[in-house]
ZAKEZA-239173 format. One record per residue (C-alpha): y, x negated, z; residue in three letters; residue number from 1. Coordinates in Angstrom, 3 decimals, m for minus. Example, Ala and Ser with C-alpha at 12.3 -4.5 7.8 and 13.67 -1.06 7.14 Angstrom:
        py        px        pz  type  seq
    m4.500   m12.300     7.800   ALA    1
    m1.060   m13.670     7.140   SER    2
***
This chain:
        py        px        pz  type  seq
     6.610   m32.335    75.488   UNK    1
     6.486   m29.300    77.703   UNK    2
     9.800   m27.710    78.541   UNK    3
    11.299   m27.995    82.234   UNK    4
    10.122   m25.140    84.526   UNK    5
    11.934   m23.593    87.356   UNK    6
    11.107   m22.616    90.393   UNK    7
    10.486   m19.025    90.018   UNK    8
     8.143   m20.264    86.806   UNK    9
    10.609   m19.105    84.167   UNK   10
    11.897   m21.866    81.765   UNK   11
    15.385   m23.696    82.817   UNK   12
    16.762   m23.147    79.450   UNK   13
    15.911   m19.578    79.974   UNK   14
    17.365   m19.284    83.274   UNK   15
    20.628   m20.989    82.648   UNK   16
    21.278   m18.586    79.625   UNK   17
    20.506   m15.230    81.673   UNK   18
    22.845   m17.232    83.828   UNK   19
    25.095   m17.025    80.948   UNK   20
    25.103   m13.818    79.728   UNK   21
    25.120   m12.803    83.309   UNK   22
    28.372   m14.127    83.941   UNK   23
    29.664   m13.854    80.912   UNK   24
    29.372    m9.860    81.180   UNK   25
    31.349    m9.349    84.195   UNK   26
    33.774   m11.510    82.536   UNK   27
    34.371    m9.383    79.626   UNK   28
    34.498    m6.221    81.729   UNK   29
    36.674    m7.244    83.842   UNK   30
    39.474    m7.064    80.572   UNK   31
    38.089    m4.109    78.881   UNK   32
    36.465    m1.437    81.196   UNK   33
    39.901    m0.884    83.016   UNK   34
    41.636    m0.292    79.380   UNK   35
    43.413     3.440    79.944   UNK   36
    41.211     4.323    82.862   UNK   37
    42.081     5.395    86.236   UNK   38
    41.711     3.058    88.764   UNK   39
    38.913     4.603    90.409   UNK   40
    37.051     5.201    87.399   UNK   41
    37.757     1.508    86.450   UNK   42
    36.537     0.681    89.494   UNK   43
    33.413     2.651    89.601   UNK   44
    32.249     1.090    86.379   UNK   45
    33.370    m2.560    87.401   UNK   46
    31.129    m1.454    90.609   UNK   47
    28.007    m0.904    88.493   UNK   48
    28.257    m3.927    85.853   UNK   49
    28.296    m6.349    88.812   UNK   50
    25.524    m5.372    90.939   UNK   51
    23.484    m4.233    88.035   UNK   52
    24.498    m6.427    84.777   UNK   53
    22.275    m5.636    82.278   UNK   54
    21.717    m1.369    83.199   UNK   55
    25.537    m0.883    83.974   UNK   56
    26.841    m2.506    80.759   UNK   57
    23.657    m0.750    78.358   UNK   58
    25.282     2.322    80.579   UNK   59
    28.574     1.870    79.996   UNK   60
    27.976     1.206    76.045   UNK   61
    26.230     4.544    76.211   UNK   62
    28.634     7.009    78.024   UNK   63
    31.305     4.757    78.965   UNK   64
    34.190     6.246    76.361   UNK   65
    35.233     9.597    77.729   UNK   66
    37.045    10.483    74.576   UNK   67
    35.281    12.291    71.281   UNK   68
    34.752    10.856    68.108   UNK   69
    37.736     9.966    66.193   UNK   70
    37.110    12.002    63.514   UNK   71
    36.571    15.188    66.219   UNK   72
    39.912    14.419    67.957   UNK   73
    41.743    14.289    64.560   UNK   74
    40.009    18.006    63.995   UNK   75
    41.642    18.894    67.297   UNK   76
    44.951    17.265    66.269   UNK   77
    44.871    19.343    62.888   UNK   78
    43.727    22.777    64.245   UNK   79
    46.275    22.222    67.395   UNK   80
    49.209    22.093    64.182   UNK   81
    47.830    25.076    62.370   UNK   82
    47.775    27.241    65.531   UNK   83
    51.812    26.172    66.428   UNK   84
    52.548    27.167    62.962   UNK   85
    50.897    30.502    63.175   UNK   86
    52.674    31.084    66.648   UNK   87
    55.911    29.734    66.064   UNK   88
    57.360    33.125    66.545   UNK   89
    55.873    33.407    70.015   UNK   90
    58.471    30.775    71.943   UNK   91
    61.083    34.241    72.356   UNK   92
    57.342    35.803    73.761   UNK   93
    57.829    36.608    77.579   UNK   94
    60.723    37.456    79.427   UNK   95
    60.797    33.539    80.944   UNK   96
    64.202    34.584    82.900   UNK   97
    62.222    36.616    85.185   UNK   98
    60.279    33.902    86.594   UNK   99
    60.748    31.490    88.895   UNK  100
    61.743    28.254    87.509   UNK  101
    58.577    26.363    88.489   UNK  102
    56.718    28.793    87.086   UNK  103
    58.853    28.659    83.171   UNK  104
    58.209    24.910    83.634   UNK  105
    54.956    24.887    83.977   UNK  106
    54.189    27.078    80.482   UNK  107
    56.244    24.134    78.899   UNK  108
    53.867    21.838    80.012   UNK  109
    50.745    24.008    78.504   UNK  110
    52.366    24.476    75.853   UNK  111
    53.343    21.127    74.725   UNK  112
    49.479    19.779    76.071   UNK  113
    47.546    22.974    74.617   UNK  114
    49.613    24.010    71.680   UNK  115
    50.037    27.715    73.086   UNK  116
    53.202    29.184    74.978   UNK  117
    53.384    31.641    77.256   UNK  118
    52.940    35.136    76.225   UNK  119
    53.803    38.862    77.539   UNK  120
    52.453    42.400    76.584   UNK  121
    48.951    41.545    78.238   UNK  122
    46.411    43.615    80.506   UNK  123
    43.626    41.934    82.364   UNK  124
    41.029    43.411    84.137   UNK  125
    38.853    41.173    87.114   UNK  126
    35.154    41.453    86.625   UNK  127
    33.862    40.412    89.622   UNK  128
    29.504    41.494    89.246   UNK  129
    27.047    39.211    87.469   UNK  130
    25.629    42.174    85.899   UNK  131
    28.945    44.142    85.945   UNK  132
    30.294    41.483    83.430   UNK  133
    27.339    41.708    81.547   UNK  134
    27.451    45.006    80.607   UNK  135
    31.295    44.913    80.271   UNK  136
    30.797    42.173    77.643   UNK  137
    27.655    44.089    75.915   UNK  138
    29.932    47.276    76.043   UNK  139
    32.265    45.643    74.070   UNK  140
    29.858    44.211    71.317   UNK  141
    28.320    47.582    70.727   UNK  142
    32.350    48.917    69.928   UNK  143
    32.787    46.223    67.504   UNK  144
    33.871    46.778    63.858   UNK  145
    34.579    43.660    62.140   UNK  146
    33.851    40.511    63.900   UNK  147
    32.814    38.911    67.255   UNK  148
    32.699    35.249    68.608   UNK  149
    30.680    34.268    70.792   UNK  150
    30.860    30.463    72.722   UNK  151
    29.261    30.073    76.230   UNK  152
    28.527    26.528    77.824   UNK  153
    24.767    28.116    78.873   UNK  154
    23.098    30.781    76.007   UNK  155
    19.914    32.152    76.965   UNK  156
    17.213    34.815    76.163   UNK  157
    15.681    36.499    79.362   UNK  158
    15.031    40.054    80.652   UNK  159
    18.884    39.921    82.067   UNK  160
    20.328    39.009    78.630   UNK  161
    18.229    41.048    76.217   UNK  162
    20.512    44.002    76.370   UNK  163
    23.281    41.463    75.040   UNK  164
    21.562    39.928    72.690   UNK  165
    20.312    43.116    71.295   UNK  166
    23.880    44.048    71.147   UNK  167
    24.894    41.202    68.890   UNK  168
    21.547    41.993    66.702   UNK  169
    22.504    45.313    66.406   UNK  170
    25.935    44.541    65.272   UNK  171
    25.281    42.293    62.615   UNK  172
    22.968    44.967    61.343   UNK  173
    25.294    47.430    60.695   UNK  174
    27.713    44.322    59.307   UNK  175
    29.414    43.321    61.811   UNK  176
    30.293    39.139    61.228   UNK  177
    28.671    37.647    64.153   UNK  178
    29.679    33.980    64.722   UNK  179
    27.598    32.042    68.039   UNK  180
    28.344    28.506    69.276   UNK  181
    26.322    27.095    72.686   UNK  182
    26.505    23.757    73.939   UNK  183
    23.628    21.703    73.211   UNK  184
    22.359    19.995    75.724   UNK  185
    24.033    22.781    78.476   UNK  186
    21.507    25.143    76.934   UNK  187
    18.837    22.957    76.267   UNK  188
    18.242    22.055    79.776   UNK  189
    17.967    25.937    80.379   UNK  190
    14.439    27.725    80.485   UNK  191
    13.195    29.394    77.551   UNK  192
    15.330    27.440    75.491   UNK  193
    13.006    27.127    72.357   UNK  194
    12.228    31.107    72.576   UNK  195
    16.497    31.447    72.392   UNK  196
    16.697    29.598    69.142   UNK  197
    13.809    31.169    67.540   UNK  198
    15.418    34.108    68.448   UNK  199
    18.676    33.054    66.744   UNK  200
    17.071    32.027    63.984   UNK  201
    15.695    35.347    63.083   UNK  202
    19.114    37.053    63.767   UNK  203
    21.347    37.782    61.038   UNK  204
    24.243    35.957    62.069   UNK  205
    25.544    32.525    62.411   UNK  206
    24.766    30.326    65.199   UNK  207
    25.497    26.398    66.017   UNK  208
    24.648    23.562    68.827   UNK  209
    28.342    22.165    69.886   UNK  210
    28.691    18.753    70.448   UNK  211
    24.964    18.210    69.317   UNK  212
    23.090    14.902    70.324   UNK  213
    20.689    14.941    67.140   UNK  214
    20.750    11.451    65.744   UNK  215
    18.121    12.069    63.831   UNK  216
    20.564    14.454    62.036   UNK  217
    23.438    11.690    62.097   UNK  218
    24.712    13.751    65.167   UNK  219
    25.981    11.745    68.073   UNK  220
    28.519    11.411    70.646   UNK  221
    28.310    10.482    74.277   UNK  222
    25.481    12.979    75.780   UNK  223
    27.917    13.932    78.981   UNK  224
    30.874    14.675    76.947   UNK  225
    30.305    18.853    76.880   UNK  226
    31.613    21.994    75.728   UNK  227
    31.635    24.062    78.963   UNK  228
    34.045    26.769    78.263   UNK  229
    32.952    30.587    78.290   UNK  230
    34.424    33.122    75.909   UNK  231
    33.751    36.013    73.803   UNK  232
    36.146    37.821    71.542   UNK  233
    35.766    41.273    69.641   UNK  234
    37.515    42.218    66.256   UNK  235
    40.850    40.362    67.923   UNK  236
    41.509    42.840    70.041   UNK  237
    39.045    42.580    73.242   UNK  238
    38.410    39.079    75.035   UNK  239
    36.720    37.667    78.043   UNK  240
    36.283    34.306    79.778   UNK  241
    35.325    32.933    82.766   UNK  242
    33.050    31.256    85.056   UNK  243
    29.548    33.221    84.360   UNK  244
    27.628    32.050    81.244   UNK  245
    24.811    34.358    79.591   UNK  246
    21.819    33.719    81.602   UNK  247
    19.942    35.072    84.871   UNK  248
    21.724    34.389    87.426   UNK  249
    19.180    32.521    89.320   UNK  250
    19.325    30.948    85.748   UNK  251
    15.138    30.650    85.911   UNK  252
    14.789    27.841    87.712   UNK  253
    11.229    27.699    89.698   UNK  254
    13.778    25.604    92.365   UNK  255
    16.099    28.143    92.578   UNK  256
    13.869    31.206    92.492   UNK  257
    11.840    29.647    95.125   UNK  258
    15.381    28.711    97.149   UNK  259
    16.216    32.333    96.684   UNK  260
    19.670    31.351    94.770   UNK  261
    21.959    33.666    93.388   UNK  262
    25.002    32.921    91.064   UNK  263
    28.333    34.050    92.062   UNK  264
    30.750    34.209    89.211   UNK  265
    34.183    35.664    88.272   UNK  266
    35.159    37.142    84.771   UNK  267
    38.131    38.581    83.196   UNK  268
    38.567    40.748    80.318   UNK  269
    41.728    40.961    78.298   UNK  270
    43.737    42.829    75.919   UNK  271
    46.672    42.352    74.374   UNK  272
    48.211    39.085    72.189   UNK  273
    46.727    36.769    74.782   UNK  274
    43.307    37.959    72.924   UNK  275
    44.332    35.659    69.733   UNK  276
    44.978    32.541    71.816   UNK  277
    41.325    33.251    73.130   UNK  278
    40.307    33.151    69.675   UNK  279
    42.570    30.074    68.592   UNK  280
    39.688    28.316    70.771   UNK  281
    37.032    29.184    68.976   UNK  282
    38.745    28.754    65.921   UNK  283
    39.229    25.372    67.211   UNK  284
    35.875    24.477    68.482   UNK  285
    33.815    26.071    64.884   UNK  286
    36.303    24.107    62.982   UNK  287
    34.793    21.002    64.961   UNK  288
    30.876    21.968    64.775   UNK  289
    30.881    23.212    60.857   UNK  290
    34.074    22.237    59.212   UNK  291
    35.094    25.780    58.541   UNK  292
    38.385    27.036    59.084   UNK  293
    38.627    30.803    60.276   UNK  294
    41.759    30.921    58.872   UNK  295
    41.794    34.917    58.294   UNK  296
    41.210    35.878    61.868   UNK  297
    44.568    33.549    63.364   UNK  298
    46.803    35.937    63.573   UNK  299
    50.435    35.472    63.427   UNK  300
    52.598    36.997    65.983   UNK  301
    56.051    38.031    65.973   UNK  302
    58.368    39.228    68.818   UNK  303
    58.472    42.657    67.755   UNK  304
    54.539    42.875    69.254   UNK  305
    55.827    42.704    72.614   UNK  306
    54.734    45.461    74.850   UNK  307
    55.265    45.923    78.294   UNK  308
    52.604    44.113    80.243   UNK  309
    51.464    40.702    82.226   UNK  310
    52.770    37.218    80.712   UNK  311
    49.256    35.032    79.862   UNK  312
    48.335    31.414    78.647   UNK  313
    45.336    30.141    77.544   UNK  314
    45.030    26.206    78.360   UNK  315
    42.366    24.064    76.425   UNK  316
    41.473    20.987    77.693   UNK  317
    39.186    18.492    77.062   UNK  318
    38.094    14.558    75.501   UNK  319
    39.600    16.089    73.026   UNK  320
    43.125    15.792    73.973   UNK  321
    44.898    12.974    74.850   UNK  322
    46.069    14.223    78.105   UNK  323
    43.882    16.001    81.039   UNK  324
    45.438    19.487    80.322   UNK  325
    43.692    20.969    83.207   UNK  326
    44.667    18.487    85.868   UNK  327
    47.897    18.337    85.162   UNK  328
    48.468    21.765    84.884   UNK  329
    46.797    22.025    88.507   UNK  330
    48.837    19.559    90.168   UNK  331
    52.166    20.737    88.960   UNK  332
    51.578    23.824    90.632   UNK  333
    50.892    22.276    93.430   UNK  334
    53.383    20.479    93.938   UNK  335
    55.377    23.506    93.152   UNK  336
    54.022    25.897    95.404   UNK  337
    56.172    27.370    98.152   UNK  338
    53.937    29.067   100.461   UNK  339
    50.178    29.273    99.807   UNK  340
    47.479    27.973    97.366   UNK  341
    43.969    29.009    97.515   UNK  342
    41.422    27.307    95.876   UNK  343
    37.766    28.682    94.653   UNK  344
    35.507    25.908    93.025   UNK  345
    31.682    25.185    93.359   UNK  346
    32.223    21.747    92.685   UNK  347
    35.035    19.869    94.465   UNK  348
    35.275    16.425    93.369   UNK  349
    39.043    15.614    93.023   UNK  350
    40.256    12.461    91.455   UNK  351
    43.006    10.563    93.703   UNK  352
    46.341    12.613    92.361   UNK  353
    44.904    16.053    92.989   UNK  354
    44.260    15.223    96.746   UNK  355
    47.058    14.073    97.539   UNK  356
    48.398    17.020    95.411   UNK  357
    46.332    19.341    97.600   UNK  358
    46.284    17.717   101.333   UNK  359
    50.534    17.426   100.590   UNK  360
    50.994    20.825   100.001   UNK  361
    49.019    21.317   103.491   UNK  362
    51.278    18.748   105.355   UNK  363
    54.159    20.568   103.978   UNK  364
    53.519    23.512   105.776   UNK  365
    51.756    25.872   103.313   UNK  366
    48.904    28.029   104.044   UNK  367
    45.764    25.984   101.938   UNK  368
    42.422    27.457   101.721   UNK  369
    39.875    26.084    99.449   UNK  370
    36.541    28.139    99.114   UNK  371
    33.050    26.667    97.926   UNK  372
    29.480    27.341    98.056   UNK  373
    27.698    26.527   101.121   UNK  374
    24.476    25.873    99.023   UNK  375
    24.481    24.008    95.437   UNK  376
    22.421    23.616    92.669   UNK  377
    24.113    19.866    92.203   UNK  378
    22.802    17.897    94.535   UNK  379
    24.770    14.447    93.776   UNK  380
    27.833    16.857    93.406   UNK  381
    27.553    19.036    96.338   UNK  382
    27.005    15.604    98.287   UNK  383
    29.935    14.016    96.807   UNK  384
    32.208    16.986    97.428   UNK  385
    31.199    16.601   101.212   UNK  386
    32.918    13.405   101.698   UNK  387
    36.543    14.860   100.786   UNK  388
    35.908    17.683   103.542   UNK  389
    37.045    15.477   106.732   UNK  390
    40.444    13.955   104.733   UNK  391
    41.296    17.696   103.966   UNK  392
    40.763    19.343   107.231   UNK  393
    42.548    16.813   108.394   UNK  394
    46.000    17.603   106.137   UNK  395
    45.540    20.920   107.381   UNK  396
    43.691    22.641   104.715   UNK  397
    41.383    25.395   106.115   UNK  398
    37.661    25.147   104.229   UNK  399
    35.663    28.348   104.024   UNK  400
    31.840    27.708   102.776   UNK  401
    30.467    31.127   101.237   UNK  402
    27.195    31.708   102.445   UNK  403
    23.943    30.708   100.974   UNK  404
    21.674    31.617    99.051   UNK  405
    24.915    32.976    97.171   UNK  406
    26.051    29.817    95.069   UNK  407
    29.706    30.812    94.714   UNK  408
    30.847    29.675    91.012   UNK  409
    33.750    31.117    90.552   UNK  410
    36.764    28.946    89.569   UNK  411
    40.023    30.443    90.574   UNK  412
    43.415    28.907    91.570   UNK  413
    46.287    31.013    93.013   UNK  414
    49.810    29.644    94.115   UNK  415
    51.988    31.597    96.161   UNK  416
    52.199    35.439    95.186   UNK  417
    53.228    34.561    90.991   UNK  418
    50.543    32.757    89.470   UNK  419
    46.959    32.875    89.054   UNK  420
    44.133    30.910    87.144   UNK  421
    41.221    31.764    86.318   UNK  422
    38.752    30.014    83.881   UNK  423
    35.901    27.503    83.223   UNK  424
    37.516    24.606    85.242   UNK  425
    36.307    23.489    88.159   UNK  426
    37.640    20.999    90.513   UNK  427
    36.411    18.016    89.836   UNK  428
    36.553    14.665    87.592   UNK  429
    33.690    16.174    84.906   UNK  430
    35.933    19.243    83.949   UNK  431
    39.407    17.171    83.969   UNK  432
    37.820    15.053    82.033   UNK  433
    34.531    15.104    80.342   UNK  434
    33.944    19.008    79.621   UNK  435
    36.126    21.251    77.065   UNK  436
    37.424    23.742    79.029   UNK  437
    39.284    27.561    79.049   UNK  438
    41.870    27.808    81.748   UNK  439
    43.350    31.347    81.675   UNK  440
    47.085    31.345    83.834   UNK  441
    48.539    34.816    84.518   UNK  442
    52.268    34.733    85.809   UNK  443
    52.180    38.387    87.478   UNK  444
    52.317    39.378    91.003   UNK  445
    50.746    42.105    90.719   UNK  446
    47.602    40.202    88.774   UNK  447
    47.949    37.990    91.309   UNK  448
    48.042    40.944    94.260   UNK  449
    44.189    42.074    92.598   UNK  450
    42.851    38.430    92.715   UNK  451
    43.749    38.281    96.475   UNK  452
    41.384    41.121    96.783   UNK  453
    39.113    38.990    95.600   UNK  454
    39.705    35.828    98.075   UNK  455
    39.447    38.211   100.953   UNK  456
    36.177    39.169   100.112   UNK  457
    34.726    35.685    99.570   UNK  458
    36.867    35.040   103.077   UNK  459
    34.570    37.849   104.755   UNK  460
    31.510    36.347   103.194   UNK  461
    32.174    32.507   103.962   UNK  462
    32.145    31.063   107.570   UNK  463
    35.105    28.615   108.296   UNK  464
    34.662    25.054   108.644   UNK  465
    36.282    22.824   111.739   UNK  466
    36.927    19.438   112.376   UNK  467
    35.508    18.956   115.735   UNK  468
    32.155    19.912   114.108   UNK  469
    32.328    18.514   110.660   UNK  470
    32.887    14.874   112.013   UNK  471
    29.948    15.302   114.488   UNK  472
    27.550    15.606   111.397   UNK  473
    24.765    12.825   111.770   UNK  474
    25.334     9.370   110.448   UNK  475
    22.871     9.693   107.689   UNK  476
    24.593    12.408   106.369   UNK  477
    27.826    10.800   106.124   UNK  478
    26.334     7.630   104.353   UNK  479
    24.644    10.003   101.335   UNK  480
    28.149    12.064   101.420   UNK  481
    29.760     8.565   100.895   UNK  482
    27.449     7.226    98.489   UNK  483
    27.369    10.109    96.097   UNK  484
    31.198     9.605    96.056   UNK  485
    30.941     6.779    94.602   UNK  486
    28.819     7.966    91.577   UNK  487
    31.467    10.731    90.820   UNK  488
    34.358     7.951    89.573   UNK  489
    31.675     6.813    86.221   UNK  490
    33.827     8.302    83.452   UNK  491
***
């Protein structure tokens, strides 16, 4: 006996179990994909799994967890206790009684999320030059005695980064501990990438892949979950972070080269005790990739080491905390803010609480100003970021778009005239949650005074955008704006 056919020609028995399994997967989603997930991210996913079953859930399996690996997050847990051990003796750090009580509250909140406290006796210079940086940071190498570290989210061998790269070579030569972490796949979508590692490889110094999706080597985690921070530190005395990672800044792209773009970024370099909780990250994050503790280069600091000087924390975030370090930290400045907040960030994608953090603080009456690229290298991001534009000009907030082919990648928060961050973050859903970041905050008015320096000359190179034009955009362009939206809530 032949079996029953449907319509279509497939078998009825094979029908009725797709059926099955069809319904059966929204089913089960509908009780676990919302398990401690935002709303909107729930959603998003929920969105996916019922109009495409079979992809979204294979999807979701895939990339759908947006914490680390048990086992990393209990590294994170360990190395977070080791490093409020060793700074126990920092908590009388910092003349807190001088600031503004906001301001002491919100270095609580780092440092019960990030395991550091707020420290004085600082000095930090802004680099703002691609190739100013560059050299700054290559300086530094060549002065080194006894160690340098070395983490960027992008590592990569061209004719702008020889010089650097030499640098390092030339330091381990004369025996100089070199230690190098890049993010896998962050540098393995870069050009050249094979020529970098080769180049490693023949280095004397030690060099791994963080977060490394190499299966074939037992190593796996989800493939968006990255390490995106950018840091270098020299004999525990010298550091810098920032936006700009060690590449071109057109980063070699035939797209880009051919578009004529040109990264913008913003570093800073630092002395002073803020320089060990710089290191205390990439302590961390080599304790994660090789299971080696750098326990000789934590340095344990007493209040006797205070100097005169700016108060600093560094704030980690990451999957690997249990809280969004970052966005928290963000928002409860904002809500604190008095009189102004300015905003620099080349993406823009805020989840639901930072919006209303942002477009409150504009219907209260403070002067917001958000600054981003007019041009991006992201196209599902740059769209995405579009569709928040008409809700914030809206509040109030004023939107300057720095002028292409300049992609402006700096990622800079200031609120008010006491408090300025500076960092890898950027404003959006990936960094709050999917990317380990560095988030530098400087509680100094006179830091704060040099960064506005800054902001007024990305003010003179941006043109300002309005309402009555924005919202006459044609209605194409609002439907891919409010379609790429959607896609930024997958987490």
């Amino acid at each position: 006996m032949f079996p029953s056919v449907s319509i279509s020609g497939i078998p009825t028995v094979v029908t009725a179990a797709l059926i099955a399994i069809d319904i059966a997967i929204r089913v089960v989603a509908i009780g676990i994909v919302p398990r401690n997930r935002r709303p909107s991210a729930a959603l998003g996913w929920l969105l996916a799994i019922f109009f495409i079953p079979y992809i979204g859930i294979l999807l979701y399996l895939a990339i759908g967890s947006p914490k680390l690996p048990k086992k990393r997050r209990e590294k994170q847990d360990y190395i977070d206790s080791v490093i409020v051990g060793n700074t126990k003796g920092m908590k009388q750090l910092g003349d807190l009684a001088t600031l503004p009580g906001w301001v002491r509250s919100a270095a609580i909140l780092n440092r019960r999320l990030g395991a550091l406290p707020l420290i004085g006796g600082n000095a930090v210079e802004l680099l703002d030059g691609y190739q100013h940086s560059l050299d700054a940071m290559t300086d530094a190498i060549t002065r080194a005695k006894d160690y340098v570290h070395v983490e960027f989210y992008i590592f990569a061998l061209d004719s702008t980064t020889t010089p650097f790269i030499e640098a390092l070579e030339s330091a381990a030569n004369r025996g100089v501990k070199i230690r190098l972490l890049l993010d896998h796949i962050g540098s393995a979508r870069s050009v050249g990438y094979r020529r970098t590692v080769n180049r490693l490889d023949a280095m004397n110094i030690e060099w791994y892949r963080m977060l490394p999706i190499r299966p074939w080597r037992g190593y796996y985690q989800r493939p968006d979950l990255r390490n995106h921070r950018k840091l270098l530190v020299i004999d525990g005395s010298v550091g810098f972070t920032g936006s700009q990672n060690i590449i071109d800044r057109s980063y070699n792209k035939k797209v880009n080269l051919r578009r004529g773009l040109q990264w913008k970024d913003l570093m800073v370099r630092t002395t002073g005790p803020v320089v060990d909780q710089i290191n205390a990250l990439f302590v961390s994050d080599w304790y994660g990739e090789t299971n080696e503790l750098l326990t000789d280069v934590i340095n344990v600091l007493e209040p006797s080491d205070l100097d005169d000087g700016l108060q600093c924390q560094i704030v980690p975030s990451g999957p690997g905390f249990e809280g969004e370090n970052n966005l928290r930290l963000f928002n409860a400045l904002l809500y604190s803010a008095r009189e102004r907040v300015v905003i620099t960030s080349p993406y823009f994608v805020p989840d639901e609480s930072m919006l209303y953090a942002i477009t409150t603080a504009a219907q209260r009456g403070l002067d917001v100003q958000i600054f981003m690229g007019e041009t991006s290298d992201q196209w599902l991001v740059y769209h995405a970021q579009r569709s928040y534009y008409e809700m914030l000009l809206r509040a109030g907030v004023q939107i300057f778009l720095y002028k292409s082919p300049y992609v402006l990648h700096s990622k800079l928060v200031t609120i008010d005239d006491d408090v300025a961050v500076v960092g890898s973050s950027n404003m959006d859903m990936r960094s709050f949650s999917l990317n380990l970041e560095i988030s530098l905050m400087v509680c100094a008015p006179e830091f704060v005074a040099e960064v506005r320096k800054i902001e007024d000359q990305y003010r003179r190179d941006s043109r300002q955008l309005h309402l009555e034009n924005w919202v006459q955009r044609p209605l194409w362009q609002r439907y891919v704006d409010n379609l790429c939206r959607l896609t930024s809530a997958l987490q």
